[in-house]
C-alpha positions in Angstrom: 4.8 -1.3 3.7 1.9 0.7 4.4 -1.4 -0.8 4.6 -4.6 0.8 3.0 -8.1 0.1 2.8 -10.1 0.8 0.0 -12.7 3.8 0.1 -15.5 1.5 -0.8 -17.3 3.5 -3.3 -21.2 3.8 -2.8 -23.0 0.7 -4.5 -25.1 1.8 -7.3 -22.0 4.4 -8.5 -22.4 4.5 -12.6 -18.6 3.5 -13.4 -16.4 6.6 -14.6 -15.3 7.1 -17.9 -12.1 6.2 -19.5 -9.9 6.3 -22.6 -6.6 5.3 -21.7 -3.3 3.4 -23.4 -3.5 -0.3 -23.0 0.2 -2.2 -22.8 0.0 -3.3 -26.9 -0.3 0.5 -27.5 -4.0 0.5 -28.2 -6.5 2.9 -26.5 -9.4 1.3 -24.9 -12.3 2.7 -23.2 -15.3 2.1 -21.1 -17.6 2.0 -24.0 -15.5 -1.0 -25.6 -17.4 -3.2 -22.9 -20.8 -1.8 -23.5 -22.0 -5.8 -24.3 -20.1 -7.2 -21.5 -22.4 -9.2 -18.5 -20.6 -7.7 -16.1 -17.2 -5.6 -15.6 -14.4 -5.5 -13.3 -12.3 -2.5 -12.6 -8.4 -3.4 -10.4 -6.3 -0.9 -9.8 -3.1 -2.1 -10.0 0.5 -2.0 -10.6 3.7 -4.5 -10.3 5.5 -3.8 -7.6 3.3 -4.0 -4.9 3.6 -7.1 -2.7 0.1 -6.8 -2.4 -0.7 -7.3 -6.2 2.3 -10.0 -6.3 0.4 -12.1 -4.1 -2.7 -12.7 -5.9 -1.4 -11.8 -9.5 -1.2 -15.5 -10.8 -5.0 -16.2 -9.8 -5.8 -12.9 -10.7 -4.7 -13.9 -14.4 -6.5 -17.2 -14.4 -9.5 -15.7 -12.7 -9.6 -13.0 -15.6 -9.2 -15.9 -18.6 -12.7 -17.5 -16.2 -14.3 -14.1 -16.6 -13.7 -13.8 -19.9 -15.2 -17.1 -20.9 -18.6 -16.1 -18.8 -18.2 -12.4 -20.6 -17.2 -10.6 -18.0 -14.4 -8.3 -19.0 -11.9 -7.4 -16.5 -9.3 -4.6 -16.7 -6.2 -3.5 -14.9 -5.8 0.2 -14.0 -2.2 1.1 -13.0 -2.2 5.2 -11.8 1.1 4.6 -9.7 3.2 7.9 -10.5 6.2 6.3 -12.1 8.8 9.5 -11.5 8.7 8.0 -7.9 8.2 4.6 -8.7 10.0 3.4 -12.1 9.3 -0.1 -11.6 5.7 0.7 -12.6 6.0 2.7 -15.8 4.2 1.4 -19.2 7.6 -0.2 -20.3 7.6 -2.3 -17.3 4.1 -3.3 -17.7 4.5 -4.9 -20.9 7.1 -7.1 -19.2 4.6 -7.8 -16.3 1.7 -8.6 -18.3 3.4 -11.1 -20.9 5.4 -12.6 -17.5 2.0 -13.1 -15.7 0.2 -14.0 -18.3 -2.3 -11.2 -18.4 -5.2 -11.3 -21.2 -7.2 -8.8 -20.1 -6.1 -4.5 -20.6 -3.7 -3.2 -18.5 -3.7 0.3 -18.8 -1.7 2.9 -17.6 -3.7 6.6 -15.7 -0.8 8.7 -16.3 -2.8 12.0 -14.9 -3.8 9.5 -11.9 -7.8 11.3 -13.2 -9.1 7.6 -13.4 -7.7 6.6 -10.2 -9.7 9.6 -8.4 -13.0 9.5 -10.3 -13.5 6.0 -8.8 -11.9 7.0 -5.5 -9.5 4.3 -5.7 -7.0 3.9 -2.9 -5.2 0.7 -2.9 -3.3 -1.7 -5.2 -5.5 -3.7 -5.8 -8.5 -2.0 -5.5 -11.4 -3.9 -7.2 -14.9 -2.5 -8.7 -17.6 -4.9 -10.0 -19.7 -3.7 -12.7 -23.3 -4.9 -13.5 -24.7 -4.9 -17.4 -25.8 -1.1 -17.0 -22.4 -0.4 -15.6 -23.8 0.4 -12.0 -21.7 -0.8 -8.8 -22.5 -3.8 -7.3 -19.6 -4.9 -5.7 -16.5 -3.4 -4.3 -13.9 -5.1 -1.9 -11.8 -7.3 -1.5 -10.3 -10.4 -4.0 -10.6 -12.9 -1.0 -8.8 -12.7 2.5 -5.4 -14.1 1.3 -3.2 -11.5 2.3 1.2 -12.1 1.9 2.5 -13.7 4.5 -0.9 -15.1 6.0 -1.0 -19.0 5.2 -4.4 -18.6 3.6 -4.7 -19.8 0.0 -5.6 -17.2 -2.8 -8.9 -18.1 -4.3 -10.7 -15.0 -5.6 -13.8 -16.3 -3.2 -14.9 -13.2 -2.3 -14.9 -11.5 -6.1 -16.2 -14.9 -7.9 -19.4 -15.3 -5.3 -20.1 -11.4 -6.1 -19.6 -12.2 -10.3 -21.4 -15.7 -9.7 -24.3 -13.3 -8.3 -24.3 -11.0 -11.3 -24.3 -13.6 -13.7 -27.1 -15.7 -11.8 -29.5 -11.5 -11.4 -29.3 -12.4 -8.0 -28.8 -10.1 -5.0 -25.8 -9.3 -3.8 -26.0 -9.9 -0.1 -22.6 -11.0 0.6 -20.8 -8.9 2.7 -18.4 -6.8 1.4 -14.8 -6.3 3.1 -12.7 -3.7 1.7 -9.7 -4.7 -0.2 -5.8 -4.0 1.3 -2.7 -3.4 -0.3 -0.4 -0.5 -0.8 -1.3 3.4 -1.1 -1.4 4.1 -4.6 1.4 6.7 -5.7 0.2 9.6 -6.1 2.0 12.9 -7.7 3.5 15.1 -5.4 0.7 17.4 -4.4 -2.2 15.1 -6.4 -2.8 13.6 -3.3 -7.1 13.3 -3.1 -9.0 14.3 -0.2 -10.0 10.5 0.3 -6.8 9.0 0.7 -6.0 7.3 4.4 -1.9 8.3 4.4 -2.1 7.0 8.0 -3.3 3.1 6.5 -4.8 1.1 8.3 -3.8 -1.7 10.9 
């Protein structure tokens, strides 16, 4: 698998619009969360190993959020004529099997994906109250296959900040995971196809 780093969007970014089709059918949208403390963005999908890896934390960290009203929402803009294991069918299954209770919406035009320059599944984006970036990088440093535990440190110190009006001072590492999959010739200008090491 090809490893890729995330662009690591400038901090202080007003998050991109959105209106897209959620797995019970329903559309939701950026305003929907206009009361929210704070808002996470992943890009996602359900094949990547990647996403695998943390995707049972990553549900119980979302049910956490949700309790401190901080919304979270999955983003999947994987094309799926190359990767069927991602389509909107298949996401139902994965969110009911993983326990998912936040959104998980599907970018079929892959728009989303590039207005927030997103690169890798998972690629996360943390929100303040005005919807201005504060935060984007990695979950923790759990990666598949290296021994350490998946936690969510790095993403619950940055919401622990939010909540608290601190600073964020941590420092942020860009997340890893797979390219996402883009449309034959949709490719953005941003994207690493070489990955990283």
């Amino acid at each position: 698998m090809v490893k890729t780093a995330s662009t690591m969007l400038p901090l202080g970014t007003t998050a991109p619009d959105f209106s897209l089709i959620n797995v019970n059918g329903q559309t939701v949208s950026l305003s929907d969360f206009e009361l929210a403390k704070a808002l996470i963005i992943v890009f996602m999908c359900n094949h990547c190993p990647f996403v695998k890896h943390i995707a049972p934390q990553l549900a119980q960290f979302a049910r956490d959020c949700q309790a401190k009203d901080v919304a979270l929402i999955g983003i999947n803009s994987n094309d799926v004529s190359s990767h069927p294991g991602d389509s909107p069918e298949q996401m139902i299954h994965e969110a009911e099997q993983q326990g998912y209770t936040f959104p998980y919406l599907f970018d079929e035009t892959q728009e989303v994906a590039i207005a927030y320059r997103a690169a890798c599944t998972p690629d996360f984006f943390l929100f303040d109250s005005t919807k201005s970036l504060v935060y984007r990088g990695q979950f923790d440093s759990s990666r598949p296959d290296s021994g350490i535990e998946v936690t969510g440190a790095d993403l619950q110190a940055a919401v622990d900040t939010v909540l608290n009006e601190g600073d964020l001072t941590i420092e942020q590492i860009p997340s890893i995971g797979c390219n996402i999959k883009w449309k034959a010739g949709a490719e953005p200008d941003y994207f690493n196809p070489a990955g990283v090491s």
